[in-house]
Structure formats: C-alpha cells, structure tokens
C-alpha positions in Angstrom: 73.9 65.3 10.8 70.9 66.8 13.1 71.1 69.6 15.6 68.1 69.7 17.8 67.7 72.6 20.0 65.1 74.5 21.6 63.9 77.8 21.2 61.4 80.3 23.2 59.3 82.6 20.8 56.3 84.7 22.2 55.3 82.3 25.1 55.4 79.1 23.2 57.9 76.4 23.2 59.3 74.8 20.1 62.0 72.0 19.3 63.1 72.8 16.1 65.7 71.0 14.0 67.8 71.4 10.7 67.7 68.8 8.4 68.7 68.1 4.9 64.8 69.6 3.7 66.1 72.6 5.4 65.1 74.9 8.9 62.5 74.8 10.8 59.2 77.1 9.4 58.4 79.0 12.1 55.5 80.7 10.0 54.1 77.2 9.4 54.1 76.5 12.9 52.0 79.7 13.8 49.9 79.8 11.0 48.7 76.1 12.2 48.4 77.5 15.3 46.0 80.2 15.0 44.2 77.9 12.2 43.5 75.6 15.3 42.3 78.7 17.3 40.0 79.7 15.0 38.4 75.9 14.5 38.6 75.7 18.3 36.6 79.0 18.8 34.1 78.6 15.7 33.1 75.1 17.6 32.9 76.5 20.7 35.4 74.8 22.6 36.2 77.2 26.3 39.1 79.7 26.0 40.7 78.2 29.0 41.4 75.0 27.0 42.2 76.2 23.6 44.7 78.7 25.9 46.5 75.3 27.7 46.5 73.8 24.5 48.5 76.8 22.8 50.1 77.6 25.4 52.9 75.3 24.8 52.6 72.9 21.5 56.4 71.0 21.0 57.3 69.7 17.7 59.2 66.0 18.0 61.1 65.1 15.5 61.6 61.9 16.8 57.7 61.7 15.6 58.4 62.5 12.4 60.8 59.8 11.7 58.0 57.2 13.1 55.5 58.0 10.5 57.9 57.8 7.7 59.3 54.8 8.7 56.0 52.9 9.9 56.5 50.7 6.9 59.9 49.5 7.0 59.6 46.8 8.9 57.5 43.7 7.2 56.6 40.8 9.2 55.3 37.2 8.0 52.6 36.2 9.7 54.3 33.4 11.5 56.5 36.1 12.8 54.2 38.3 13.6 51.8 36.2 15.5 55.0 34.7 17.6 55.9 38.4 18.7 52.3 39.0 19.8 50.4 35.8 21.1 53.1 34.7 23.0 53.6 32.8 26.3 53.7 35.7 28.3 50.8 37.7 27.0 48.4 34.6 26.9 49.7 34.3 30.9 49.0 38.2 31.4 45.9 37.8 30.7 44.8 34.9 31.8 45.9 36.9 35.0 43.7 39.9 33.7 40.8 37.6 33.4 40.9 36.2 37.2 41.9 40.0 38.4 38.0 41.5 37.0 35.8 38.8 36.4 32.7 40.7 38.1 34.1 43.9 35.3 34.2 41.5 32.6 31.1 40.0 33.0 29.6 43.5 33.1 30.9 43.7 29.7 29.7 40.8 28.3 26.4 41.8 29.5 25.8 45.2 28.7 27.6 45.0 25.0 27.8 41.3 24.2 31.8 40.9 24.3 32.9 38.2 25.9 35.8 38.6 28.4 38.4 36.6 26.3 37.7 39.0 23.3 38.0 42.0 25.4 41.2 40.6 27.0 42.8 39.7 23.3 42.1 43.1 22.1 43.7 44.8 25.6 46.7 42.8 25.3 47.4 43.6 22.3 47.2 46.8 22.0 48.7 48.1 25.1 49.6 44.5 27.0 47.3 44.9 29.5 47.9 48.6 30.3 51.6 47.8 30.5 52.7 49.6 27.6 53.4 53.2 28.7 52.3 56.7 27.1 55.5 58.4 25.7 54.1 62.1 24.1 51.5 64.5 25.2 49.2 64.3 22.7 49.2 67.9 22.2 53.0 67.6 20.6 51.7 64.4 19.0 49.2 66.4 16.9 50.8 69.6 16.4 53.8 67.7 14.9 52.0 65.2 12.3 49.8 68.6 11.3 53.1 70.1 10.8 54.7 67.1 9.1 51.4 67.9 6.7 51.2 63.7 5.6 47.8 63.9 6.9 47.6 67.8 8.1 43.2 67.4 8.1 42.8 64.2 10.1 45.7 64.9 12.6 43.8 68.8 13.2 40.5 66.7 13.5 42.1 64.4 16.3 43.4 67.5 18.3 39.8 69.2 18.1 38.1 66.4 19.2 40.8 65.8 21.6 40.1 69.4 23.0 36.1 68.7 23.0 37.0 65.3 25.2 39.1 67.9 27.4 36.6 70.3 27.9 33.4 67.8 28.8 35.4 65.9 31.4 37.5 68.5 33.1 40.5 67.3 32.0 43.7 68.9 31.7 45.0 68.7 27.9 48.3 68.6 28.5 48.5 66.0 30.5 47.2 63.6 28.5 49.2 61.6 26.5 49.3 58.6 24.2 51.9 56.6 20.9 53.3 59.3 18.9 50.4 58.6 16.4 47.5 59.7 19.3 46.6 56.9 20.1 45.9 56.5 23.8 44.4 54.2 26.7 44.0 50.6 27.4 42.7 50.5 24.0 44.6 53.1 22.1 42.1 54.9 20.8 42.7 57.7 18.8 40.6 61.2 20.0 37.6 60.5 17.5 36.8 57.6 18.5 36.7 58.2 22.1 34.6 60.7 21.2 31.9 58.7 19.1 32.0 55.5 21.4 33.9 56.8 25.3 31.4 55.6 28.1 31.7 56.2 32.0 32.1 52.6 32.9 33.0 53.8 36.7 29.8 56.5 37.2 31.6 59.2 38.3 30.6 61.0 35.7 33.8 61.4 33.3 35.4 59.4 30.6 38.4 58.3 31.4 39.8 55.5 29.1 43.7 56.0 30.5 43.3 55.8 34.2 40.2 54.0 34.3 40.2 50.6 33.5 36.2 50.4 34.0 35.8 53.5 31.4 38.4 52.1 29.1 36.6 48.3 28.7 33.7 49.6 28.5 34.2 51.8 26.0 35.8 49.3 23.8 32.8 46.8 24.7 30.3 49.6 22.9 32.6 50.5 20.0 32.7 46.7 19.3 29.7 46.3 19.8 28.6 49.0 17.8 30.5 47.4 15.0 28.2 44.8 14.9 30.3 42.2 16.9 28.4 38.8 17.2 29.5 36.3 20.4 28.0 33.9 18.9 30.2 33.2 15.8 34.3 32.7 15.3 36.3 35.0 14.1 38.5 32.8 11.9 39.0 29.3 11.3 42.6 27.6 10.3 42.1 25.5 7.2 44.3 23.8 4.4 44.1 24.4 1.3 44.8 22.3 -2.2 48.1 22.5 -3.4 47.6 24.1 -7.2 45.2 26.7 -4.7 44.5 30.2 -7.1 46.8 32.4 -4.5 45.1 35.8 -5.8 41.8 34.6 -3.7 43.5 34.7 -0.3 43.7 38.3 0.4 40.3 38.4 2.7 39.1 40.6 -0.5 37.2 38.0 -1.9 34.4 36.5 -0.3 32.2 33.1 -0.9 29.8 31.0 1.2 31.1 28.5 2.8 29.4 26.2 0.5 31.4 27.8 -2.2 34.6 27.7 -0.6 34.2 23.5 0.8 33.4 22.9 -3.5 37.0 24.7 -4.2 38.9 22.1 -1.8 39.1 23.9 1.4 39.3 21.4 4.4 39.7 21.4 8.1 42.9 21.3 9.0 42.8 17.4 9.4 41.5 16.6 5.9 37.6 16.9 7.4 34.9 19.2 5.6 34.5 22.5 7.0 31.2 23.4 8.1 28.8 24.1 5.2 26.6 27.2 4.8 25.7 29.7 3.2 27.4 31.5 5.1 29.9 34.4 3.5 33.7 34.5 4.1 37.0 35.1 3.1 40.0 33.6 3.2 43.7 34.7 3.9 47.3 33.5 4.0 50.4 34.4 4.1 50.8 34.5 -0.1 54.8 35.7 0.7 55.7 32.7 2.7 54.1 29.7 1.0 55.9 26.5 1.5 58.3 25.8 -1.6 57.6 23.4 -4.2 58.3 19.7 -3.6 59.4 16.9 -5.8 55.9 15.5 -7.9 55.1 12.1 -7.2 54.6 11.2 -10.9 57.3 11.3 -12.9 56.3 12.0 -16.0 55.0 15.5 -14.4 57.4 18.6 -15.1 55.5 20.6 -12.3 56.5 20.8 -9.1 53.5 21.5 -6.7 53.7 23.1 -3.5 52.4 21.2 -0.5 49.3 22.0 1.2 48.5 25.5 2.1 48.0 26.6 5.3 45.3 29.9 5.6 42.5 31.1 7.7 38.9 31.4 6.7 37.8 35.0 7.8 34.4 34.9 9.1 32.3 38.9 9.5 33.9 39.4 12.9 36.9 39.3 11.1 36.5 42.4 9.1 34.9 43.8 12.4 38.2 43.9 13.6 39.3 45.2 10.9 37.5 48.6 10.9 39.4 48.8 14.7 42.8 48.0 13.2 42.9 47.3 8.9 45.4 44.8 9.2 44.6 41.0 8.3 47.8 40.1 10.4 45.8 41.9 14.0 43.1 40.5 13.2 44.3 37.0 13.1 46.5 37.8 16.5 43.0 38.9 18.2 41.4 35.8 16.8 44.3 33.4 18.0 44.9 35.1 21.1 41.0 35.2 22.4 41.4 31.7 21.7 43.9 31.2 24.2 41.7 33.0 26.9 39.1 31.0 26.9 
C-alpha cells in the first residue's frame, strides 16, 4: 500500500511517497537540486530562470511507475499498426492536409518533406495536436533524475530545456509535455528542440507547442537534417519464401536489392521487386509467423510455413528510426504517409 502526501520544506514543494524501497530522500532531492544550480549557473543560464525553475520542482510518482513499466506491454505488428493507422487518424489528417496546404507546401519547399510525411509523423505522435500535455516538464525531469535510471540524460534535457526558456522568453513552468519530456506537435524532447527548433511563424520565438507553423517546421529541418530523401519509399511490403532464414529480418542486416530478389524476395503478387544496387533491409514480425501447414509431398516430414509476409526497409527507414528506434513506428509512419497521399 502507497501513501502520497505533500510536504512544504524551505520554499519548495515535494510529493513524496513511502514505498516498499523505503521514504522519500530528501537529501537526494536537494543535492540534485543545487547540482542543477550549479550546471545552470556555470552555462550561464539567467538567475531569473534557474530561480522559477527551483522554485517549485514536484516529484510524481505516477512517473516513476511509467518508466518502469514502458516495457510491459508487447504489441505484434498487426496490432500495433491497427491501433495507430486507423480509420480515424488517416481521416484526421486527411483533414489536417486540406486545413494548411499553403503551410505544408512551405514545408515541402524549404526542407524537402512532403506534406503526407509531415502529416504521418504528426499524427502519430500527438494525433494531430490532439493528444494533450499532462506534466510540467520541470516535475518530468526532476523526477526521472531522481528515479537515477538515466540521472545524466534527464539533467541534460532540463538544462537544455532551461536554455530554450531563457532565448524565447518563455516561462519554464508552464511548459509541459509526456512524463518522459517529450513535448509539442512532435514530441520532441528539450535537445532536440534545441539542435533543430526553427521560427516557422517570424515572430521571433520557437514555439513548437502553441505554434503549429514553429512545430512543422521544426520537424521539416530535423528530418531533413537526417538526410530525408522525397524521392525514395520508405518501405516496401514483400513476401518472402517459405523455408526464409528468419535471423535476416531484423532491419540489421542489409543487402542490395539485387541481393535480396536472388534470395526469393518478391512483390507481394509473385512479381520481382525492383532490382538495384540499391541497399536495404528487411523486417517482419519473426513472433507472429504464420504456423506450419500440411507439405504437399508426402513423403516430406517437414512442415513448411506459408509464405512470409515482411517489409523491405529502404534508408528512409532507418531515418525514422534515429526520430523514434522502433521498427514497428517506422513502418506506422511508412503505412500511414501512404494513406495521405
């Protein structure tokens, strides 16, 4: 059982709770405190912010419990791509596209991504600006530094976070984003706003949560910078031979497409796939493959599996992938950029 209550300790706030692992360490909590002072003062970041963002840091256990449990759930890729390219997000943003086409086309022109790309990638990760922020970022940060999983990069994010704060007048506690930082349209977490935010309105501030100009934009030029090409596919749905080696479709491995039409891999329909040289990889859902079926010859005492369905993963695949590392997103952005065409 968990109490949860709330304390009041030299000017700061704290929720602190009792667990099993014991009470709450109020020591730990300052001593991260005045650690982010000092890193906060040493980069020369204005006393006026690092004083709002002291000045009343919560800890959320709720938080906590997110990041431990961020890998309980497992999804097949079937399942997973019916939860997120679904009827009503393809509609959403088909909406989305006739709502900004003159933004859109901004985009395409100034960073070379075009509108149904940027459209897949805001959908998913905040449906369209739908999704809404549920922690100041501030208690975001503190907490995972606290949690200590990942003490460095979470005290990195609430620098930068202060930095972003400081050049564009914003008030830090107000901002707030997922209970991992992430925030915006786009989710971006602090750093990378930082390395790739543009002021897609012109009035002079970054603003990727209330600004839908600033928050495409800025996800036009980190795509961009990530070497995104318009003119080639992200993936492309193949089959595969039945006695398939299943250790080569992890994306890891990577052939020319030459190399890959030699090993049996067809278009869907039975046709070649287009030839190259070309490099790729290839992926599937290795946990779900379809269960073996009764051999035609009868003298055989193998059973082979029917033809395997995967997805050839083409280099704005692993594009995507440095935005999210998840083969599963990166397929969703591909099938859902399709869609919003």
């Amino acid at each position: 059982m968990k109490f949860v209550f709330s304390i009041i300790f030299t000017g700061f706030f704290f929720c602190a709770a009792f667990a099993d692992s014991g009470e709450f360490d109020m020591s730990r909590w300052t001593s991260i405190m005045d650690d982010v002072r000092a890193r906060a003062t040493a980069q020369n970041i204005s006393e006026s912010t690092i004083n709002d963002t002291l000045r009343s840091p919560a800890f959320i256990p709720s938080i906590v419990k997110s990041d431990k449990n961020q890998s309980e759930f497992k999804l097949t890729l079937d399942e997973y791509l019916k939860r997120t390219v679904n009827s009503t997000r393809i509609s959403r943003g088909h909406q989305m596209k006739a709502k900004y086409p003159t933004l859109l086309s901004r985009i395409e022109s100034d960073y070379g991504l075009p509108p149904h790309v940027i459209l897949a990638f805001w959908g998913m990760e905040s449906n369209y600006g739908e999704v809404k922020a549920r922690h100041r970022l501030v208690d975001a940060f503190f907490t995972l530094m606290y949690d200590g999983r990942r003490e460095k990069f979470f005290g990195d994010q609430l620098l930068a976070l202060m930095k972003i704060a400081d050049k564009n007048s914003l008030d830090i506690n107000k901002i707030r984003g997922s209970w991992a930082g992430a925030m915006g349209h786009f989710q971006f977490i602090p750093t990378t706003l930082a390395s790739y935010g543009v002021d897609g309105n012109g009035d002079g501030r970054v603003d990727i949560i209330d600004s839908i100009g600033d928050a495409m934009a800025s996800a036009g030029n980190y795509l961009n910078k990530l070497g995104w090409n318009k003119n080639e596919k992200i993936v492309r749905r193949v089959i595969l031979p039945a006695d398939f080696d299943t250790s080569l479709m992890d994306g890891k491995t990577k052939k020319t497409l030459n190399e890959w039409a030699r090993m049996g891999v067809l278009n869907p329909d039975g046709t070649p796939i287009p030839t190259g040289e070309m490099v790729a990889g290839l992926v599937a859902d290795t946990s779900n493959l379809p269960e073996p079926t009764l051999d035609e010859n009868p003298d055989s005492d193998i059973a082979p599996r029917p033809v395997i369905t995967a997805y050839l993963t083409y280099p704005n695949f692993y594009r995507i992938k440095k935005w999210n590392n998840s083969n599963w997103y990166a397929i969703a952005i591909a099938e859902l950029s399709d869609k919003l065409k």
